[in-house]
N, C-alpha and C positions, 0 to 999 in steps of 0.2 A: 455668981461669976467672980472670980479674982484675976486680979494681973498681979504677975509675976516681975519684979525686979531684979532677978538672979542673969546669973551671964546670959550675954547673947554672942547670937553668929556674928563672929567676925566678920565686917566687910572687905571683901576682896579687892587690893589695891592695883590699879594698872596705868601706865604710862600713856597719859594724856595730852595731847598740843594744846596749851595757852596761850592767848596775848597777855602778855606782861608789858604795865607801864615800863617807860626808859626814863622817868626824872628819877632823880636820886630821892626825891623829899617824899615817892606816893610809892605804895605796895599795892597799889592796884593789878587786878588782874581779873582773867574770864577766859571759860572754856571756849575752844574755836570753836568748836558746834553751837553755842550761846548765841553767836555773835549774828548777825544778821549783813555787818561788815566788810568785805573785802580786806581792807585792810581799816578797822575801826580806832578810834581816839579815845583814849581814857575816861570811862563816864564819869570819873572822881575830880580830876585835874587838869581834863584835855589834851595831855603830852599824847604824841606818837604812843603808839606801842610795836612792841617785834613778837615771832612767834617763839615759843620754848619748850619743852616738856617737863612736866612737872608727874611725881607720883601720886596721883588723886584716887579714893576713891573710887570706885567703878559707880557709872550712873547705868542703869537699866534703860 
């Protein structure tokens, strides 16, 4: 058996809703499907978060 290191399949990128920390000082964030939240609080920092989209990734 061998594995191969050569290219792989690009993963397909699609516009995803996050909650994004609002402090200036944390990059926190997490997909809305993640969250268990309504509206959840930073699990890094505890600020507020708002929603956003970001380009992620596609999760199956």
């Amino acid at each position: 058996m061998s594995f191969s290191r050569g290219p792989k399949e690009p993963v397909p990128e699609v516009e995803t809703n996050v909650w994004a920390c609002t402090s200036d000082d944390c990059q926190g964030w997490m997909r809305e499907s993640f969250s268990f939240a309504k509206e959840p609080n930073c699990p890094l920092c505890n600020s507020e978060m708002e929603l956003e989209v970001r380009i992620l990734p596609e999760i199956k």
